[in-house]
Biopython code that builds the backbone (N, CA, C, O; Angstrom):
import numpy as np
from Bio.PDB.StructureBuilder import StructureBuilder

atoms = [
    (1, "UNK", "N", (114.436, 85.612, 166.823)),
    (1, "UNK", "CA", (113.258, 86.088, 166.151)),
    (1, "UNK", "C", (112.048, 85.656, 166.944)),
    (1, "UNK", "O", (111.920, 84.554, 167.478)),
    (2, "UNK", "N", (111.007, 86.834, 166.966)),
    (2, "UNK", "CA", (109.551, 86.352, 167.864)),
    (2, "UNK", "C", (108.593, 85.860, 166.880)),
    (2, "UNK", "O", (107.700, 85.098, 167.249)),
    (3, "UNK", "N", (108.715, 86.292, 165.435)),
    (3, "UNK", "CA", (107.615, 85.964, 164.888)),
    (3, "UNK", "C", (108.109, 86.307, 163.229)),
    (3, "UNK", "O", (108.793, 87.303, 162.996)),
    (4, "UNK", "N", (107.788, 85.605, 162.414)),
    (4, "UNK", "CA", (107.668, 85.523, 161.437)),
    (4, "UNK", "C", (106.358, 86.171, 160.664)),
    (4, "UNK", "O", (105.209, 85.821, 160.931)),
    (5, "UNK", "N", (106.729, 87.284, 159.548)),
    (5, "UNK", "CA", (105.935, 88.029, 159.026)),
    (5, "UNK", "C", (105.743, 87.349, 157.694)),
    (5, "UNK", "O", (106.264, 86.302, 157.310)),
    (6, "UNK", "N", (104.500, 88.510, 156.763)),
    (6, "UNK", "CA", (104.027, 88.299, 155.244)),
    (6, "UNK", "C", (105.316, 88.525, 154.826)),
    (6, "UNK", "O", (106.045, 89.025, 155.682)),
    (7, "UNK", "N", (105.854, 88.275, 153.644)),
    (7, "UNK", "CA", (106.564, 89.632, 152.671)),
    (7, "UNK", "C", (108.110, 89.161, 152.953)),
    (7, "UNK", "O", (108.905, 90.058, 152.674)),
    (8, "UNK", "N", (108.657, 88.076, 153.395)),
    (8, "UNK", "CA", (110.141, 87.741, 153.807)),
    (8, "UNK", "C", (110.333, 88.717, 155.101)),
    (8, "UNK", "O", (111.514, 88.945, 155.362)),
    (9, "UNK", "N", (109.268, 89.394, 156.045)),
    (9, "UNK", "CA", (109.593, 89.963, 157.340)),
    (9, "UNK", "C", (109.169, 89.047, 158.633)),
    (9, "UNK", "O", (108.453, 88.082, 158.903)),
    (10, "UNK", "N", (110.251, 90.152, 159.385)),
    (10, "UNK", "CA", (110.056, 89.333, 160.667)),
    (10, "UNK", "C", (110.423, 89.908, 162.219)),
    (10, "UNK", "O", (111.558, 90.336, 162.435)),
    (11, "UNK", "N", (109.632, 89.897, 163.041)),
    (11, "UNK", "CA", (109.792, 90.553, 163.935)),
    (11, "UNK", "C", (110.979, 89.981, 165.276)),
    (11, "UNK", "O", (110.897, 88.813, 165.656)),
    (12, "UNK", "N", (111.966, 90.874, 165.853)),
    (12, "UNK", "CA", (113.213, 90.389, 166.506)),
    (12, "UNK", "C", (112.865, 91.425, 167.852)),
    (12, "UNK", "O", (112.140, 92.416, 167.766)),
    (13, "UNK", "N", (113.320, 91.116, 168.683)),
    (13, "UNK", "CA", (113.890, 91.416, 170.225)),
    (13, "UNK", "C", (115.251, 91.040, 170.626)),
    (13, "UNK", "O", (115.903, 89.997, 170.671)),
    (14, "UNK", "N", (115.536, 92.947, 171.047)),
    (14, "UNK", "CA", (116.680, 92.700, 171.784)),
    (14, "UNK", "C", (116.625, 93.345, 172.795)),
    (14, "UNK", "O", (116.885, 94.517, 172.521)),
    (15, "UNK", "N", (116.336, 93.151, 174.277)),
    (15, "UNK", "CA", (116.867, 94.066, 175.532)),
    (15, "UNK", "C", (115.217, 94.600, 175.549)),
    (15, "UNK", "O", (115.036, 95.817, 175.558)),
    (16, "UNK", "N", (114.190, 93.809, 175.551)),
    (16, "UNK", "CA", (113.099, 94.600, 175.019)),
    (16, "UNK", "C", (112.324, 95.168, 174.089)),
    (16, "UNK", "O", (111.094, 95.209, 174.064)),
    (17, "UNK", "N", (113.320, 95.732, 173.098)),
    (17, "UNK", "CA", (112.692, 96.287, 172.442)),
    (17, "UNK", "C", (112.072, 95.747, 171.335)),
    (17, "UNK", "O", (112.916, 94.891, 171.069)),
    (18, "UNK", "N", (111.381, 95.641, 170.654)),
    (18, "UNK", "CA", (111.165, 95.159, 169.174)),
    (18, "UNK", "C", (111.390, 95.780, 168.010)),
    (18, "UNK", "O", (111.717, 96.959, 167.880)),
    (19, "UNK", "N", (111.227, 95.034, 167.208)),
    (19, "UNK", "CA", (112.150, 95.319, 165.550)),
    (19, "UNK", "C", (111.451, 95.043, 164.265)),
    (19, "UNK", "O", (111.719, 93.892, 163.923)),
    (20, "UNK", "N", (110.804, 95.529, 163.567)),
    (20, "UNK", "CA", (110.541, 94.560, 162.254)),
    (20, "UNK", "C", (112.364, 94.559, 161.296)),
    (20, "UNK", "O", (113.290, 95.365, 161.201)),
    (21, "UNK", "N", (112.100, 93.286, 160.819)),
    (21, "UNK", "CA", (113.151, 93.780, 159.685)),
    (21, "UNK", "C", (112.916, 92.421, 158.557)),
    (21, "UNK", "O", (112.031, 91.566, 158.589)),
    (22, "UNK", "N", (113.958, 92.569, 157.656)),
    (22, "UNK", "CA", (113.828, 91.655, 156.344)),
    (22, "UNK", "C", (114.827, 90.626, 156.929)),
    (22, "UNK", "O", (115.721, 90.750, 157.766)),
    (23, "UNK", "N", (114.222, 89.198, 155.959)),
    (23, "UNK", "CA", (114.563, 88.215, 156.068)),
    (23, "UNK", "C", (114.962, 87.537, 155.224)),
    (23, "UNK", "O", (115.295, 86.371, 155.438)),
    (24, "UNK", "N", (115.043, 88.251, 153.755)),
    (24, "UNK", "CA", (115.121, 87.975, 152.645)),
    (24, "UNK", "C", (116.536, 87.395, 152.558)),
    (24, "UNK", "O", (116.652, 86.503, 151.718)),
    (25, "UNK", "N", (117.863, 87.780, 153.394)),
    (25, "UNK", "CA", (118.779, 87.222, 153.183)),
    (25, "UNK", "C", (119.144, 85.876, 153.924)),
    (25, "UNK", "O", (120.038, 85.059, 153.704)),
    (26, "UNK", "N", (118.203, 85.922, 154.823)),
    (26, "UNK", "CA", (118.246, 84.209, 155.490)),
    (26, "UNK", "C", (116.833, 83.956, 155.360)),
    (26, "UNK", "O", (115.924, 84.513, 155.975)),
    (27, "UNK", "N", (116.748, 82.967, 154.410)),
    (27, "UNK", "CA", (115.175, 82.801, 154.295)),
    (27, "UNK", "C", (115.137, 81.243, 155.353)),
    (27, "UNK", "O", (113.978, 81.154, 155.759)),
    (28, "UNK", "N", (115.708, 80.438, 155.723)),
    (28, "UNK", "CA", (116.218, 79.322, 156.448)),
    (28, "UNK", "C", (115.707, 80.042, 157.947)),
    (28, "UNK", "O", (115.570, 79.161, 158.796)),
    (29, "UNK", "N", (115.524, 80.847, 158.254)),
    (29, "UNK", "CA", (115.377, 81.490, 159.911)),
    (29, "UNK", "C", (114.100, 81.340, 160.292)),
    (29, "UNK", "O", (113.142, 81.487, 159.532)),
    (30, "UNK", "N", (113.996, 80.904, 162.035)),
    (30, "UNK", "CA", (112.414, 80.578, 161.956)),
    (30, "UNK", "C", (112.508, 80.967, 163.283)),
    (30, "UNK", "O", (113.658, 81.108, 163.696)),
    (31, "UNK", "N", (111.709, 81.153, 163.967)),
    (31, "UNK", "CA", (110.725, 82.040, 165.067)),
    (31, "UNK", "C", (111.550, 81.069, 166.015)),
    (31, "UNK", "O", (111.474, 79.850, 165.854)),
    (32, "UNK", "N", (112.413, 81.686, 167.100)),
    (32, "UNK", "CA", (113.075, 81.090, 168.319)),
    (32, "UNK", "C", (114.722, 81.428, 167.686)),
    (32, "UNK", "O", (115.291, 82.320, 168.316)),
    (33, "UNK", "N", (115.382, 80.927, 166.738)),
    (33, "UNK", "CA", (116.461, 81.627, 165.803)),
    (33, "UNK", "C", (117.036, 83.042, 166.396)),
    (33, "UNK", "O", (116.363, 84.023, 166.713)),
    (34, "UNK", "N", (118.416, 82.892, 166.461)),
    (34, "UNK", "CA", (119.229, 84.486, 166.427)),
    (34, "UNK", "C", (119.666, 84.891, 165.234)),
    (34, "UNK", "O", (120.338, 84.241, 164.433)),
    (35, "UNK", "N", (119.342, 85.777, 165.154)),
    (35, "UNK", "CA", (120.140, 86.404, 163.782)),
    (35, "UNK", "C", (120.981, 87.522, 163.820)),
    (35, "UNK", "O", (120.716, 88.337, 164.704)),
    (36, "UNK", "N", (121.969, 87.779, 163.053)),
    (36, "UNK", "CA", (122.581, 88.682, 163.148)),
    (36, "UNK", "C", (121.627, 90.119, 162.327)),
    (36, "UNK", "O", (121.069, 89.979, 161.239)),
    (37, "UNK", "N", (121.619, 91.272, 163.030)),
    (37, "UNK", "CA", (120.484, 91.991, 162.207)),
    (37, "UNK", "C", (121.273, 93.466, 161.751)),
    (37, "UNK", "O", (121.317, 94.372, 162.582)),
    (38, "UNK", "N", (121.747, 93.610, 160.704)),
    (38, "UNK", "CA", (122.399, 95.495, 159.968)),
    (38, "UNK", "C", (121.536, 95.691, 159.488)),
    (38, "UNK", "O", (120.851, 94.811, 158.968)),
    (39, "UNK", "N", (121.174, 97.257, 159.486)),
    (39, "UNK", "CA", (119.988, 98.352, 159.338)),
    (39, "UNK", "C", (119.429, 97.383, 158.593)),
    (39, "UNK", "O", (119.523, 97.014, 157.423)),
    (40, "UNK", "N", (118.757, 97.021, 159.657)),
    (40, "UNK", "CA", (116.729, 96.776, 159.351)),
    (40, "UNK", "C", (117.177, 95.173, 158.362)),
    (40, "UNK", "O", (116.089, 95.048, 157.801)),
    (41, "UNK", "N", (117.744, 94.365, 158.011)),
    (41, "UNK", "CA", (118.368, 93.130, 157.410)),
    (41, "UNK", "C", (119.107, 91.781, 158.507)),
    (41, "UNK", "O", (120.029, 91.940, 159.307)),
    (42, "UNK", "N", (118.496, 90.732, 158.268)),
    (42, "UNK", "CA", (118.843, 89.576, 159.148)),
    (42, "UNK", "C", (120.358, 89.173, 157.945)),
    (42, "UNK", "O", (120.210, 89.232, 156.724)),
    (43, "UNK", "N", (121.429, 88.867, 158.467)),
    (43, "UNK", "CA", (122.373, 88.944, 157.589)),
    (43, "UNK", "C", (123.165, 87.621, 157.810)),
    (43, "UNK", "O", (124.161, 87.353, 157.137)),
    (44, "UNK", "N", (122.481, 86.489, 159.167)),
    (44, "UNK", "CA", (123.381, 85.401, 159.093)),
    (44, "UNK", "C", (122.806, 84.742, 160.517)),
    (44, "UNK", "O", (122.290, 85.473, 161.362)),
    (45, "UNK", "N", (122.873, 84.004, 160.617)),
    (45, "UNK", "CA", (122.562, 83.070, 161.784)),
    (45, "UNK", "C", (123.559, 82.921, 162.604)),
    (45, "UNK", "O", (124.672, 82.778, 162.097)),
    (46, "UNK", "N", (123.408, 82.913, 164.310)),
    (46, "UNK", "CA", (124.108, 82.305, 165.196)),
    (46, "UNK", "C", (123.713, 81.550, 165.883)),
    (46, "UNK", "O", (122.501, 81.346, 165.942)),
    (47, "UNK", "N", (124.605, 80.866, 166.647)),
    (47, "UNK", "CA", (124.386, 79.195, 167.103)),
    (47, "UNK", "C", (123.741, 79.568, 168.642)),
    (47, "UNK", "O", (124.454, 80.164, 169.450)),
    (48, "UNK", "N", (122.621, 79.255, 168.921)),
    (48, "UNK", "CA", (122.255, 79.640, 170.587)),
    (48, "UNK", "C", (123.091, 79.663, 170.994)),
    (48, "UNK", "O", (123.524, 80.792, 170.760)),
    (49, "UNK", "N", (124.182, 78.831, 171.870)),
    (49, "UNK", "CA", (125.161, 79.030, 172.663)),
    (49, "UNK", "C", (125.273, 80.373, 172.672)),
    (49, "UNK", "O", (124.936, 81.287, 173.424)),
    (50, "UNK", "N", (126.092, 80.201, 171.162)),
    (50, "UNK", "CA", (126.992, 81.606, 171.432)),
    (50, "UNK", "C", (126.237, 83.069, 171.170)),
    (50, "UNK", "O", (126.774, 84.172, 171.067)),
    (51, "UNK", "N", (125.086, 82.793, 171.109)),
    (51, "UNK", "CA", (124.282, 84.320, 171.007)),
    (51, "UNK", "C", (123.978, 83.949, 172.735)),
    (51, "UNK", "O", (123.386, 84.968, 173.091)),
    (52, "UNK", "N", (124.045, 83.323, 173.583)),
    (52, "UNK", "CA", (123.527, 83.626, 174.888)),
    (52, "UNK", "C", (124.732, 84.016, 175.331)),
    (52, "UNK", "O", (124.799, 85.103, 175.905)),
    (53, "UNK", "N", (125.951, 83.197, 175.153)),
    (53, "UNK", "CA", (127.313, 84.074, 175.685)),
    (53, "UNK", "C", (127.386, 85.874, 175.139)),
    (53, "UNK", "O", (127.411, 86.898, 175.822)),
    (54, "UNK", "N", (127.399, 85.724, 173.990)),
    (54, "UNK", "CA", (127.143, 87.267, 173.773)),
    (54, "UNK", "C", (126.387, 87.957, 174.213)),
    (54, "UNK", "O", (126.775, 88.673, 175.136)),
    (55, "UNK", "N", (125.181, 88.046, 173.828)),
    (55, "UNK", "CA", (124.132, 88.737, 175.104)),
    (55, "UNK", "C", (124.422, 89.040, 176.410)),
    (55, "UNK", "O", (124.083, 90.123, 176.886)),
    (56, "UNK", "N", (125.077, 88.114, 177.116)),
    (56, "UNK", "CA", (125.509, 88.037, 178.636)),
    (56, "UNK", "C", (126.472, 88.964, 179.164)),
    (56, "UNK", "O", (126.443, 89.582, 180.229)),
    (57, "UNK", "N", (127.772, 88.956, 177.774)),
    (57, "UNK", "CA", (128.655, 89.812, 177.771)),
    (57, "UNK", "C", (127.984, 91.125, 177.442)),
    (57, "UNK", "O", (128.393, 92.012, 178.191)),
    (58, "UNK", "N", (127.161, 91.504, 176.638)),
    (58, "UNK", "CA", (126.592, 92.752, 176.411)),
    (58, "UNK", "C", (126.202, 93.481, 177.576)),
    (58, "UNK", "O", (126.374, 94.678, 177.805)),
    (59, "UNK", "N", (125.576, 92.485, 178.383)),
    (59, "UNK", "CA", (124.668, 92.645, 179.555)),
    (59, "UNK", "C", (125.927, 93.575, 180.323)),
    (59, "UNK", "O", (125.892, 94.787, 180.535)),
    (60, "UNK", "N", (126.921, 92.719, 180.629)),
    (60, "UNK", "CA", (127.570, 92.900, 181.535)),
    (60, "UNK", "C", (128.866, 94.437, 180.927)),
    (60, "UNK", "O", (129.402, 95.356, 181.547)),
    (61, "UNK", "N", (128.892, 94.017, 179.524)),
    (61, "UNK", "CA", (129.422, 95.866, 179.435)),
    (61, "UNK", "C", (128.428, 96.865, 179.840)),
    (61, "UNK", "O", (128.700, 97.739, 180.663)),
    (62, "UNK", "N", (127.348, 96.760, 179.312)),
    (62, "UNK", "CA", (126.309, 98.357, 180.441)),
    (62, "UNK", "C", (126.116, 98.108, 181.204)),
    (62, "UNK", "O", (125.139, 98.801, 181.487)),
    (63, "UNK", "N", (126.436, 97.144, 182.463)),
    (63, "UNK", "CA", (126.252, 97.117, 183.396)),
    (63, "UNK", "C", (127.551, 97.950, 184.101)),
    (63, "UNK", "O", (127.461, 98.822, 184.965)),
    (64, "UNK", "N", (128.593, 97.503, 183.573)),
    (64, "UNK", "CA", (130.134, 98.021, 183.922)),
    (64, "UNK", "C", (129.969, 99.958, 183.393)),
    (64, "UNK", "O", (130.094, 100.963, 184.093)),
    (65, "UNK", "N", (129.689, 99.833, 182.075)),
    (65, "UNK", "CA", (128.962, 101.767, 181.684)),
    (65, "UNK", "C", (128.651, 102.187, 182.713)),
    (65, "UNK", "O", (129.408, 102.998, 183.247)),
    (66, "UNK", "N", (127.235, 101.733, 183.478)),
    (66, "UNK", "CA", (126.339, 102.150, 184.356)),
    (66, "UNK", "C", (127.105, 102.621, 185.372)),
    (66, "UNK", "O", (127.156, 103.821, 185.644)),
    (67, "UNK", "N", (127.902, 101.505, 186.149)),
    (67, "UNK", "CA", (128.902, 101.803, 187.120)),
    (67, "UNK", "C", (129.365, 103.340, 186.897)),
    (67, "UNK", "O", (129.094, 104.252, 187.679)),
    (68, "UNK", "N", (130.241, 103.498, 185.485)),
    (68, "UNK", "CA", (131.250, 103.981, 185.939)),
    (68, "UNK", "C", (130.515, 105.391, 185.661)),
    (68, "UNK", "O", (131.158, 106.385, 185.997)),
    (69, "UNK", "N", (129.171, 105.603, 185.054)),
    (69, "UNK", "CA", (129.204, 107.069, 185.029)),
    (69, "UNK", "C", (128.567, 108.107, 186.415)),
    (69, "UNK", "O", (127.838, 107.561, 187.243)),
    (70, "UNK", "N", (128.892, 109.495, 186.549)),
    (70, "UNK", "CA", (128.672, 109.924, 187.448)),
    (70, "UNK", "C", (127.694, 109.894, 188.012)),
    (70, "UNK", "O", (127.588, 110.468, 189.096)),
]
sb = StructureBuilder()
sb.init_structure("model")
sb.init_model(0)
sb.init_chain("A")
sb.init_seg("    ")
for serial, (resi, resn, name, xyz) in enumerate(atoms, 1):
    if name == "N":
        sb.init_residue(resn, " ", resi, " ")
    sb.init_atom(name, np.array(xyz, "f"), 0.0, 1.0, " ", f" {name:<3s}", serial, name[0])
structure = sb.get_structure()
């Protein structure tokens, strides 16, 4: 999360892009925090580590996509 909004919102980045969404189901989440995010809802927390291993792996499936298309 980049920033914490009014209203239980809060603004997220992934790959660039930005996001508003609700926070109402992890109210415990604070600005630096990964969250897991389904349509437009923060739905659970992950542990840095393993949101940087994931990310990395993400990275590296479209990178492998990229490869393989014509």
């Amino acid at each position: 999360m980049v920033e914490l909004r009014d209203d239980e919102q809060a603004l997220v980045e992934l790959g660039g892009l930005r996001k508003a969404i609700s926070v109402e189901l992890v109210p415990e989440a604070r600005v630096g925090d990964y969250v897991i995010v389904h349509v437009g809802h923060a739905i659970g927390m992950v542990d840095p580590d393993e949101a940087e291993r994931t990310l990395a792996l993400f990275g590296e499936m479209a990178e492998a996509v990229k490869g393989a298309t014509p």
